[in-house]
C-alpha positions in Angstrom: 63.7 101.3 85.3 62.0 99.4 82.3 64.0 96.0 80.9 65.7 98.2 78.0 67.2 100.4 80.2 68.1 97.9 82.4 69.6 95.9 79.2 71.4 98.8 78.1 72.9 99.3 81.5 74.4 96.0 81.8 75.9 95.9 78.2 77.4 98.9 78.9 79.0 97.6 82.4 80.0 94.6 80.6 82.2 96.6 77.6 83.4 98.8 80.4 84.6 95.4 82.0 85.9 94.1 78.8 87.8 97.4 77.6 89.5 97.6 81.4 90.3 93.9 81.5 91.8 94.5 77.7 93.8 97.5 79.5 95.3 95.6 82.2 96.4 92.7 79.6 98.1 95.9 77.4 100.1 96.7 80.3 100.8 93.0 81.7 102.7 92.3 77.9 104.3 95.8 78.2 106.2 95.1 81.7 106.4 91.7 80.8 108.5 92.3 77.1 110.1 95.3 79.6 111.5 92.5 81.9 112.2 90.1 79.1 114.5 92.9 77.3 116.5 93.3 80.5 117.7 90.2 80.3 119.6 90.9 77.1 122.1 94.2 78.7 124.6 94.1 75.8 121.5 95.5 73.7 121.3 98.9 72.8 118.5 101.3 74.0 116.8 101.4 70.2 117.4 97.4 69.8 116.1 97.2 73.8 113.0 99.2 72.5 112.3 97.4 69.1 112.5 94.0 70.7 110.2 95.1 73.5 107.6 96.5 71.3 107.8 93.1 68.5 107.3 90.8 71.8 104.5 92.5 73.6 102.6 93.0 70.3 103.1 88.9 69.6 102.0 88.7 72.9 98.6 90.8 72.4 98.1 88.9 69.4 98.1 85.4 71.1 96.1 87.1 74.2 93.4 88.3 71.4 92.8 85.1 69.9 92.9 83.3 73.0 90.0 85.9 74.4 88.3 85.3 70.7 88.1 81.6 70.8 87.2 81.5 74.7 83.9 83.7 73.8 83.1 81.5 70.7 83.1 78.7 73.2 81.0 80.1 75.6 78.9 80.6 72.4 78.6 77.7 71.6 78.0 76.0 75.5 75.2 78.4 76.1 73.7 77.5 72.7 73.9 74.0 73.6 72.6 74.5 77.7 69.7 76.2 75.8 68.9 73.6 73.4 69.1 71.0 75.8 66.8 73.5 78.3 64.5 73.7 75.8 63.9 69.5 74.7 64.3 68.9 78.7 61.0 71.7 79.3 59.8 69.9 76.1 59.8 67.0 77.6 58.2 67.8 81.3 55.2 70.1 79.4 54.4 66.5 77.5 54.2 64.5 81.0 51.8 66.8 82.4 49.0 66.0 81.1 49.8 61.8 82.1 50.7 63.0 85.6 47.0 64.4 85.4 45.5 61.4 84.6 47.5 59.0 86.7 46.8 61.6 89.8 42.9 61.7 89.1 43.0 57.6 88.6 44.7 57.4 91.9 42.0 59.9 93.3 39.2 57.8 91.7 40.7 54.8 92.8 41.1 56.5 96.8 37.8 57.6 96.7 35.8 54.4 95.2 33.9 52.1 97.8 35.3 48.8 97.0 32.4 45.8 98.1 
């Protein structure tokens, strides 16, 4: 397999991922707005229903923005880790060349008959 297919492959796996993790939180705020409806009896089957349906859609909403900010944060970190990735390699490409010429002065300085 060549790198696109390879890409494509793993983007795919990653919205299949997404879209079933999305599916599990759609039925986590049904049971839970089920559950928080019970305990309310007095209400009637319509009200039961109504309420049930307002709460787990509040609940998606919160769950959507909390799942939208978390991947503008990881965003932002890995833009960061990258930046700092890139001044840190910067950095250790810039010493080579004086790590060259300390290690040939040490190997002059080994290698030089002293009187």
């Amino acid at each position: 397999m060549d790198d696109d297919t390879t890409d494509t492959i793993a983007g795919s796996l990653r919205q299949l991922e997404g879209y079933l993790l999305w599916q599990a939180e759609v039925a986590t705020a049904q049971r839970d707005a089920t559950a928080f409806t019970e305990q309310f009896p007095w209400l009637t089957t319509g009200q039961r229903e109504e309420i049930a349906r307002a709460y787990a859609q509040k609940r998606l909403e919160v769950s959507r923005l909390t799942v939208t900010h978390i991947a503008q944060r990881c965003r932002d970190l890995r833009s960061e880790y990258e930046d700092r990735y890139r001044r840190l390699r910067f950095g250790l490409v810039a010493l080579l060349p004086c790590a060259a010429a300390l290690g040939a002065a040490a190997a002059a300085v080994a290698t030089r008959s002293w009187p």
